[in-house]
C-alpha positions as CSV (number, residue, x, y, z in Angstrom):
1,X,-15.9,62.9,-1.3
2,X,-17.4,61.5,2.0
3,X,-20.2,58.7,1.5
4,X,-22.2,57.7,4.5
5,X,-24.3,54.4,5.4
6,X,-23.3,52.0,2.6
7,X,-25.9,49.5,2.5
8,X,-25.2,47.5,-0.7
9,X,-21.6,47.1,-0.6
10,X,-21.5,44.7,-3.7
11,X,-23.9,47.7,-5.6
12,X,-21.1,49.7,-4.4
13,X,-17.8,47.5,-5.0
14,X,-19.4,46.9,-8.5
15,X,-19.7,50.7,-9.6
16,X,-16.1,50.7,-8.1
17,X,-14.9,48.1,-10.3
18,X,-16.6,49.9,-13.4
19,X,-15.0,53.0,-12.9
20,X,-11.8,53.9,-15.1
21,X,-9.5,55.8,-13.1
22,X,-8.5,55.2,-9.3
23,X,-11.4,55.0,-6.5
24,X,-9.3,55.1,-3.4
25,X,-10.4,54.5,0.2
26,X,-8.7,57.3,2.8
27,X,-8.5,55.6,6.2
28,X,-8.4,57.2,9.3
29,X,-4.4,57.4,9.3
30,X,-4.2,59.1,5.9
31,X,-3.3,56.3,3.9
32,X,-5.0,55.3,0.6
33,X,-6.4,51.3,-0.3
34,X,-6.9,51.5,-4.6
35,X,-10.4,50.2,-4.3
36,X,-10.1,48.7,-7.5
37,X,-7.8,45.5,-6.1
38,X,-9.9,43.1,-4.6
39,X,-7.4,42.8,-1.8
40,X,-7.8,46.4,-0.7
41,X,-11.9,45.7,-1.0
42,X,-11.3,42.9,0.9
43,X,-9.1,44.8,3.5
44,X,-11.4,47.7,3.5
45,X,-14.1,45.6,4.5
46,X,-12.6,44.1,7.0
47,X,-11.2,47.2,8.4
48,X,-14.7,48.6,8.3
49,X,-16.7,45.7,10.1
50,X,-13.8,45.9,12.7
51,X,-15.5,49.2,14.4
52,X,-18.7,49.6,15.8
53,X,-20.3,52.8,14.1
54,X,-18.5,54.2,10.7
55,X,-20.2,57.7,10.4
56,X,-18.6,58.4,7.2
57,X,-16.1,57.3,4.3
58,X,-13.5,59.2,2.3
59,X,-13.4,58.3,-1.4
60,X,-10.9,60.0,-3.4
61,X,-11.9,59.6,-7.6
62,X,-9.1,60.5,-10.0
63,X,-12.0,61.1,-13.1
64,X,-15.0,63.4,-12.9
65,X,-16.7,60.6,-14.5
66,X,-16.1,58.2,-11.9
67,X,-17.3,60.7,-9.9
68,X,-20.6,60.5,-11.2
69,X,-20.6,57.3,-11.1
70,X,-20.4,56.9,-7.7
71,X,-22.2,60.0,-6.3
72,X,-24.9,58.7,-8.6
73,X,-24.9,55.0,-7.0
74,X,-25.3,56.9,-3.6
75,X,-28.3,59.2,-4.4
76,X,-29.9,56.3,-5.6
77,X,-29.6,53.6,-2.5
């Protein structure tokens, strides 16, 4: 799924880390950061802060739950 103009990251990290299967980050290269390690989150931010203007994310969600989850958390910020 693509997400766009994350503006509480913690809100966001936090319905990450509540999630039960993977929540990966696809970067621009194709590769995949398991959101779920605070080192990729940590990366991830970095990596995004590093640019000027992110348009969009690509989340990949292994459970139609986590899904939810997170599509929820973006229809409400």
């Amino acid at each position: 799924m693509k997400i766009r103009n994350i503006k509480d990251v913690d809100g966001f990290f936090k319905v990450v880390d509540s999630c039960k299967g993977r929540v990966e980050l696809v970067t621009g290269e194709g590769d995949r950061l398991n959101l779920k390690s605070k080192l990729s989150q940590y990366v991830s931010l970095a990596n995004i802060f590093s640019v000027d203007d992110i348009p969009e994310l690509e989340i990949v969600a292994s459970e139609k739950e986590d899904i939810d989850k997170l599509i929820n958390f973006m229809i409400q910020k």
